[in-house]
N, C-alpha and C positions, 0 to 999 in steps of 0.2 A: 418767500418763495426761493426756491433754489434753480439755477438754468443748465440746462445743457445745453449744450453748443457742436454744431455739426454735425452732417446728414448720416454719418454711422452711427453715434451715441444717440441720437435721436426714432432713427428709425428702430433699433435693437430694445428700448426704450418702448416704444408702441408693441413690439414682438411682446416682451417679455407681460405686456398689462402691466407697466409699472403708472402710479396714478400720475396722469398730466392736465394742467389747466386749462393751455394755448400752448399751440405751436404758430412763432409769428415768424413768415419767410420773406424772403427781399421780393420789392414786387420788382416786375420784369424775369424775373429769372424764371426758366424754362428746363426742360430735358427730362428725361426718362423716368431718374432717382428722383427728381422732384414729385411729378406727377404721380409715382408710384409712395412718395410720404403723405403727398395728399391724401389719396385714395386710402390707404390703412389707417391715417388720424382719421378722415370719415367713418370709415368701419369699427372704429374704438370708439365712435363719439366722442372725439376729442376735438374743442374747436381753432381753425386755423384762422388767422388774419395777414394782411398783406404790407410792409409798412416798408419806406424808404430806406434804402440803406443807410442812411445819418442814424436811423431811429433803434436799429438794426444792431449798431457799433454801439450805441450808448445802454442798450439792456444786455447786451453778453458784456461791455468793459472790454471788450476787442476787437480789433476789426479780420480777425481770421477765425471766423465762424461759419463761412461756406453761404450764406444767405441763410442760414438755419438756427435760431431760439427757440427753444420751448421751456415753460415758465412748469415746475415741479415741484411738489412738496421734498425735501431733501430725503434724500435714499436712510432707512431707518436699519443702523445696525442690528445685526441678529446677536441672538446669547449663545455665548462658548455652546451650551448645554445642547444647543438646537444644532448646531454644527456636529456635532459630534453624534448626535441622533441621526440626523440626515445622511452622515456617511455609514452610519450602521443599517440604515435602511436601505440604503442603495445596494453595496452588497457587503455581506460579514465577510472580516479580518482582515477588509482592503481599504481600511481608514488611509486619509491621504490631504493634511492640510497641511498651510504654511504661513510662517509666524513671522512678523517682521519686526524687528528690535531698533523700533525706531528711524525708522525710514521717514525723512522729513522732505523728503522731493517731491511733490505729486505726481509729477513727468514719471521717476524712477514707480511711485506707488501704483499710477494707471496700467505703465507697461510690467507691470508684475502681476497683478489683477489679468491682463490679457492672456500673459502667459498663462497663470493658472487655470485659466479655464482652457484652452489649447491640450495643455496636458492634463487633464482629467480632476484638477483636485478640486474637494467637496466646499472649500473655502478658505479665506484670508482670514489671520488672527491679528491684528493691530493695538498699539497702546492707546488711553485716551489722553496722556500726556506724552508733549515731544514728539509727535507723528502727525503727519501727514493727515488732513482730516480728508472726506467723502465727498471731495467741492467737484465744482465743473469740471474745472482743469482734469481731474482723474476720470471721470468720465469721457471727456473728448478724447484722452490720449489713449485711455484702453479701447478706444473704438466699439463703445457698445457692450463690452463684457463685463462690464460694473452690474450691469440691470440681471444679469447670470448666476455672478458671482458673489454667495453671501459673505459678507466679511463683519463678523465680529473684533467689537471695540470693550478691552478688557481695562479694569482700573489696576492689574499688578499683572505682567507677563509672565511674570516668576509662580503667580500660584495659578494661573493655565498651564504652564508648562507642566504642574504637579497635578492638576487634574486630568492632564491628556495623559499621563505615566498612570494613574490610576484606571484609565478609560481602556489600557494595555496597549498605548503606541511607545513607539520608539523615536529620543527626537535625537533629529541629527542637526547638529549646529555647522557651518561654513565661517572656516575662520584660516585664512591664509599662512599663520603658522602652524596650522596642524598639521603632523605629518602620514597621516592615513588620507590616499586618495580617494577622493569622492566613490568613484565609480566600485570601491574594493567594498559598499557597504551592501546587505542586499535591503533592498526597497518595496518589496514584494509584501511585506506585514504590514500593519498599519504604522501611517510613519508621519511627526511632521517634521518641516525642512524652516529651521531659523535663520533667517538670511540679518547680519547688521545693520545699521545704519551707515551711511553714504561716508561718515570720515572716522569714527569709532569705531565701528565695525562691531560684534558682539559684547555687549558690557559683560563684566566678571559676574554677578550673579546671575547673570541667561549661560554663560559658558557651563559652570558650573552644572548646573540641571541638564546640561545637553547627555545622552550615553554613549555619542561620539562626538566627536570634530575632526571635520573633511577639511580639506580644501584641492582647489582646482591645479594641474599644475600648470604653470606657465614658463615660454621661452624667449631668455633673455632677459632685459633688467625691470621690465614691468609685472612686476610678483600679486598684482588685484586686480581685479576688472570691477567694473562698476557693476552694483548690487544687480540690476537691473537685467546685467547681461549674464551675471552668473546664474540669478534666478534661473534663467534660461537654459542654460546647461546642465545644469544640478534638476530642475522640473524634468526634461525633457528624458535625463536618466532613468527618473521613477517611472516612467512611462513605458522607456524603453523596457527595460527588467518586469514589468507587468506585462506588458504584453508579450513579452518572450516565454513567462510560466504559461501563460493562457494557453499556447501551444501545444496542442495535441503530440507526445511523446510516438517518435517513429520507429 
């Protein structure tokens, strides 16, 4: 069984119908958000138990859980093929994933999972070596946007990035010595965004396949930001630039 941990992941969890065994909460603990997880794991038929906080700390492996366990079958990767159907279904020629080249922080993988769903995209493309796997931790940190957000688990990054080029996106890679700024690209086509990993930053055969490489600029002697935060800025762009076409012409 796999857990999630804490009252955001957990409740967005129940939203979503994703399947749950037990949700076990601290007993004594009260207030509002509790009351209101109780009530929706009842309406899920999903059953809840009450158990000491000692008992609490030894099934999450933490003791910053919020008084909140629930015991899950582990989140099952989707296939490239379904992701890329799904954003054609949603709607034509506004494809919009993003591809992580190895991103081994969970912390940095959850709040990138968040952002993506914030900014609209249809899904996460990850490696199944050298990455970051689908555990609690990224659930807790994305606050619930895991249960949202499908994220396909590929065995070669390099022949997804050659089937999203055939699929007709356009990827753009983020690599801090490229000298085209982010924002100069447009994003309005189907597009996906390859973010590095945390100290390598994009290997040479992801660079390679990319049709651009952006990067952010920065002032002063700190020339990165962590994957995490750039995700952030570079997603929120594609966002911006979509909804600016959206725009009824005046």
């Amino acid at each position: 069984m796999d857990r999630l941990i804490g009252i955001h992941a957990v409740r967005e969890a129940l939203v979503a119908g994703r399947p749950i065994e037990r949700i076990v909460l601290a007993r004594g603990r009260h207030g509002s958000r509790f009351e209101e997880l109780v009530a929706l794991a009842r309406q899920r038929g999903v059953s809840v138990r009450f158990e000491d906080r000692a008992q609490l700390d030894r099934l999450a492996g933490t003791a910053e859980h919020q008084g909140v366990v629930a015991l899950t079958a582990a989140k099952q990767a989707a296939d490239l093929e379904d992701l890329i159907a799904r954003a054609a279904s949603r709607e034509a020629g506004k494809g919009f994933l993003v591809l992580l080249d190895g991103v081994e922080d969970p912390h940095n993988l959850g709040a990138i999972v968040r952002t993506a769903l914030a900014a609209g995209a249809d899904g996460v493309v990850i490696p199944e070596r050298r990455a970051a796997g689908l555990t609690e931790t990224v659930a807790r940190v994305s606050a619930g946007a895991l249960a949202h957000v499908p994220v396909a688990r590929v065995k070669n990054l390099a022949r997804a990035m050659e089937e999203l080029k055939e699929a007709g996106y356009w990827l753009v890679g983020l690599d801090e010595r490229a000298e085209k700024n982010y924002a100069d690209v447009d994003f309005t086509g189907p597009v996906g965004i390859i973010l590095g990993s945390e100290g390598e930053g994009l290997h040479e055969l992801t660079r390679k396949r990319c049709d651009f490489l952006v990067s952010i600029p920065t002032v002063g002697p700190v020339r990165s930001l962590n994957v995490s935060v750039a995700a952030g800025v570079v997603l929120f762009e594609v966002l911006r630039q979509r909804k600016k076409a959206a725009l009824p012409e005046s």
